[in-house]
N, C-alpha and C positions, 0 to 999 in steps of 0.2 A: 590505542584506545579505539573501538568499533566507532564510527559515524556512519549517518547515512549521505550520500552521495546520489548524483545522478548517474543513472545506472552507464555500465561503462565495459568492454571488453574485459578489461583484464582481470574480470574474475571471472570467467568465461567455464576452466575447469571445476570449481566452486559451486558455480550456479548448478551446472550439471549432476552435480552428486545431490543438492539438494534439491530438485526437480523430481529423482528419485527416490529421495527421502518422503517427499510431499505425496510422491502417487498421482496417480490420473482424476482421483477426485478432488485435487486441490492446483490442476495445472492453471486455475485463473490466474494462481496468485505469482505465479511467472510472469506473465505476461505472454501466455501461450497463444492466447487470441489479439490481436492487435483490431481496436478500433477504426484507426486513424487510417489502415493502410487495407481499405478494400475485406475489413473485414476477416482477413486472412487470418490462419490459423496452424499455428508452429507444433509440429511435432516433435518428440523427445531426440526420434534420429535428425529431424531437421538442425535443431540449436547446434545439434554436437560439432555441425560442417561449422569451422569459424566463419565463412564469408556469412551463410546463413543466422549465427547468430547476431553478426554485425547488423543487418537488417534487421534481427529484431531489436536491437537496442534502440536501432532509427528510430525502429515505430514506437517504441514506448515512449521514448522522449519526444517524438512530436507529438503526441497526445497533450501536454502542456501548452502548447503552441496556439494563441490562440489565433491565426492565422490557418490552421489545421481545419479543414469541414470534417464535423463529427456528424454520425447521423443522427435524424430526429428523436431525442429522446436520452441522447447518451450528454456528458458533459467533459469538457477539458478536467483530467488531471493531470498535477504532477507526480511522477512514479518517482520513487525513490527508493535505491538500496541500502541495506544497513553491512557494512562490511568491516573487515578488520583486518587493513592489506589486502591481499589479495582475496580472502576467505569472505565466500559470502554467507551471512548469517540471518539475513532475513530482509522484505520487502513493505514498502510503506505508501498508500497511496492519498493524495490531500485531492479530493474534491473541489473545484471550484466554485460550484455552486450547487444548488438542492433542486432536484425535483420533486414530485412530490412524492415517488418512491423510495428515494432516496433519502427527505425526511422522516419517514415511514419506518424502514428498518434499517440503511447503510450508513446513512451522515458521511459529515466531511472526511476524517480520518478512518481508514481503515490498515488494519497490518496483519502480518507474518510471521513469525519467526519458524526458521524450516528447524525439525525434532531436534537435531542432537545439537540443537544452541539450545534448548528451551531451561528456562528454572535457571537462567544467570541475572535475570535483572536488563536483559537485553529490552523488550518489549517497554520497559518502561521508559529505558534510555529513547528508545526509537519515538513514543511519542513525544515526550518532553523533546526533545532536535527539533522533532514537525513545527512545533507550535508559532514559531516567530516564521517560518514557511507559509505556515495559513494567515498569521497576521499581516505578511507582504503580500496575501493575496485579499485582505479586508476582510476576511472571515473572523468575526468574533459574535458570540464564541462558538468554536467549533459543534458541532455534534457529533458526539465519537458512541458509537451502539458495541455491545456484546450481545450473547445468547447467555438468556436468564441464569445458564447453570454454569457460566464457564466463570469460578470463583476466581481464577487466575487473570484474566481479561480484566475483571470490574476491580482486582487489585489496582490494574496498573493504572486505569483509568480517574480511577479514585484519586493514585499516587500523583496524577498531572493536574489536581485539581476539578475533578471533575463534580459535577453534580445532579445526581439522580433529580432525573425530572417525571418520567413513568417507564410502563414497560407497554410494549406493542406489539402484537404477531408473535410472541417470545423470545421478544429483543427489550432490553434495559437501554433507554436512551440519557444519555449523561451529556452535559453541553461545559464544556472544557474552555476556561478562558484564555484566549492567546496572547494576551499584551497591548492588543490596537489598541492607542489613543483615542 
């Protein structure tokens, strides 16, 4: 059964193939820019060297760390893979906190799923995992946004409980509740 995890080598070959599934218009959602680490920014030949992708795992995962200097403006996430064995199937990111951009159109949760996982039910499994994630990090309740027309997104959103609060810039903002006490 797919989980998400924190992102990890051993899908290494996985990631790859869906990095080119995804295209150069979608390489954030790899992790192809690294925050945390000088701003750097991984190319498709860079990941494929294993030493090179082991660095990027680094930097994604300290981006959680709150320990980590982000720069002004940006905020700790935790990045998380949605995998199944070694297959990676798509990528999930929990927001620590909001700014006011990020209340605006991103919110806390945002996700992935790379094409030829899409239309299994994946994306809803992935937010529903999140949620006791954002609850250990006091976020309740989340703000999880789509773009107005993406019927499929505001399914899954729906499906975690979500509730339509408005829409902004052409983003449907929904505040998803995680569990905190």
């Amino acid at each position: 059964m797919p989980i998400l995890v924190v992102p990890t080598t051993a899908v290494h070959r996985s990631f790859l193939a869906a990095w080119d599934e995804l295209g150069p218009d979608h390489e954030r959602w790899m992790g192809a820019k690294s925050i945390a680490q000088n701003d750097e920014e991984w190319t498709r030949e860079q990941a494929a060297d294993p030493a090179e992708f082991e660095r990027l795992v680094e930097a994604i995962r300290a981006e959680a760390e709150p320990e980590t200097v982000m720069p002004p403006g940006i905020v700790h996430q935790t990045v998380l893979w949605f995998v199944d064995g070694i297959e990676f199937l798509g990528r999930l990111s929990v927001r620590h906190w909001l700014t006011p951009p990020l209340l605006e159109v991103a919110g806390h949760i945002g996700y992935c799923v790379r094409p030829s996982a899409r239309r299994r039910g994946y994306a809803t499994q992935m937010l529903t995992q999140s949620l006791p994630i954002a609850a250990a990090l006091d976020i309740e309740p989340a703000l999880v946004t789509c773009d107005a027309g993406n019927i499929g997104s505001r399914k899954v959103i729906e499906a975690a409980g979500g509730e339509l609060e408005d829409e902004r810039h052409g983003k449907l903002r929904f505040w998803v509740p995680t569990g905190v006490s």
